[in-house]
C-alpha positions, 0 to 999 in steps of 0.5 A: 665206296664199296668192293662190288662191280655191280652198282644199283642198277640206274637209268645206264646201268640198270640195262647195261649191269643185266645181260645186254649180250644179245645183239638186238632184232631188227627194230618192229619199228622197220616192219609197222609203218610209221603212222604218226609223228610226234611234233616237238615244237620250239618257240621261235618259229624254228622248225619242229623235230618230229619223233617218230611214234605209231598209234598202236604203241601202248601208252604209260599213265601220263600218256607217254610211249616208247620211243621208236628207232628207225631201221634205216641208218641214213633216217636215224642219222638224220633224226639223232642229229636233230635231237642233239641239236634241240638238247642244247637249243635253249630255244626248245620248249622245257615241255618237249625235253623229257621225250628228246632227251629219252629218244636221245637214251633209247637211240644209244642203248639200241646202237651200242649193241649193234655194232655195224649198224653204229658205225653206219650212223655214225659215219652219216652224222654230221662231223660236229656230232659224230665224236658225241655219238662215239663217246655215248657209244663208247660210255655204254659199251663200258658198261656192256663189259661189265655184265654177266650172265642171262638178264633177269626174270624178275624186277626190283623192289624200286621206287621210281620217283622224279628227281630234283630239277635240273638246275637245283641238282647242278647247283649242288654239283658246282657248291661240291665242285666249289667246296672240293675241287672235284669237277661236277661235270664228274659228280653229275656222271656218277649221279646218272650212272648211279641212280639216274640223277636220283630216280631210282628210290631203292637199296641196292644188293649190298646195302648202298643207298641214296641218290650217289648209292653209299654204303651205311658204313662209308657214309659213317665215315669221319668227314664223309657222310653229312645230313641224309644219305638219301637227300641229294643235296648231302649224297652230293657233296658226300660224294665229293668228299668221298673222291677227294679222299681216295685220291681223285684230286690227284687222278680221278681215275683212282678215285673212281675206281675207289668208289666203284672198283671197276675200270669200266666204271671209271671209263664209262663215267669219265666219257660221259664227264668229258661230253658236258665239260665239252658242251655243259647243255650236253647235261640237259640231255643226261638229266632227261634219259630214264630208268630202263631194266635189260630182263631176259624178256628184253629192254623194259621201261620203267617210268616215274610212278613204278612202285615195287616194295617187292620184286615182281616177276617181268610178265606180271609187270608186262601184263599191267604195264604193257607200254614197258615192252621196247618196240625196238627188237 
């Protein structure tokens, strides 16, 4: 879809695309003691997985926070085991996903620069996760590759915006699937690495727009662009078509590569496909990871409600928005 190995930045590639050469410190986490966990309950009376939180972490607007990694490895083992598991119970409580399936993002996006670390959790997990854990892992390091240069001072003119629900936005992924023959566990995978299923509401540097980031002038194209660039509903099946057209029935690495030119891309994308064909609650999580932006001041949150029709620089929106900051090193 367009020439450029720089996508808009999304909810992976927002933190992957801008400098994550740095290798993590060790997690603030490790050094402030853990004064309280938050319990995420489950009906049933299973047991609740607790998430680790302190009282002196600043808060968003809707009362979120941050979510905490422990430094040990033996401890994060224990807990991304547990958040898996609660992803793809669908006995946990819909209101605890959006804090699970984040805690989820933030464990990989600390571990994948850290390899050493990584590799001991992984070796800790129970077998049954560790090929998921290796694949996330993976998926992100793909990214890693792609990115040059010192992270920015400043952040983008973005809207941040919630996405459809979960279960609207897979049906259009299946009618695309039904209608085109491409897999929509791969349509879901480019709609998270390209706008984090539809959050980030902005223009990227080349002009590509919409929740599966079109270029006008690939949109424009006969049998390619239909309805509203930006609805996801249209951008979806688009995208579909768009594959199919650079040959992703025959190899969908070669379609991928079409849409973005960057065998990394392509690779990322195709892991994270194969985890939901896999286990398809594995989406569930995926759906729930939020927009995260590497500055050269460290891994910022962006959360639903940021709202920059102009760039601002890292510290004005620090200085508003204090529960940005990573705790995590």
């Amino acid at each position: 879809m367009r020439s450029r190995n720089v996508l808009v930045v999304s909810a992976i590639t927002a933190s992957l695309l801008s400098g994550l050469w740095l290798r993590p410190k060790q997690p603030q986490a490790a050094a402030e003691a853990v004064v309280s966990k938050q319990a995420v309950t489950k009906p049933g009376g299973k047991s609740p997985v607790l998430l680790p939180a302190q009282a002196s972490q600043p808060k968003t607007k809707d009362g979120r926070q941050y979510p905490l990694v422990p430094a040990d490895p033996a401890e994060l083992a224990t807990l991304l085991a547990a958040v898996e598991q609660a992803l793809r119970d669908p006995a946990t409580a819909a209101e605890a996903l959006p804090d699970l399936g984040h805690q989820q993002q933030v464990i990989y996006r600390v571990l994948s620069t850290d390899q050493p670390r990584s590799q001991q959790v992984v070796d800790a997990l129970p077998p049954r996760w560790r090929s998921v854990a290796e694949r996330h892992l993976a998926a992100r390091r793909e990214f890693v590759r792609m990115s040059r240069g010192r992270g920015p001072t400043m952040l983008p003119a973005w809207r941040i915006i919630q996405p459809e629900p979960a279960a609207k936005l897979l049906s259009y992924y299946r009618k695309a699937e039904a209608a085109t023959g491409i897999e929509w566990e791969v349509l879901a995978a480019v709609n998270l690495v390209e706008t984090g299923m539809g959050r980030i509401d902005g223009i990227s540097v080349a002009n590509a727009q919409g929740p599966m980031q079109f270029l006008p002038t690939t949109w424009a194209e006969p049998g390619i662009g239909a309805g509203n660039i930006r609805d996801p509903h249209d951008a979806i099946q688009a995208a579909a078509r768009y594959l199919v057209r650079r040959g992703g029935l025959q190899d969908i690495r070669r379609g991928l590569w079409g849409y973005n030119n960057s065998d990394y891309y392509g690779r990322a994308v195709l892991l994270y496909a194969s985890l939901m064909k896999e286990n398809p609650a594995a989406y569930t999580g995926l759906y729930h990871w939020e927009i995260h932006f590497n500055a050269a001041a460290g891994d910022l949150w962006l959360p639903v409600g940021y709202n920059q029709p102009q760039r601002i620089t890292v510290e004005q929106h620090l200085q508003a928005n204090p529960a940005s900051r990573s705790p995590n090193g």
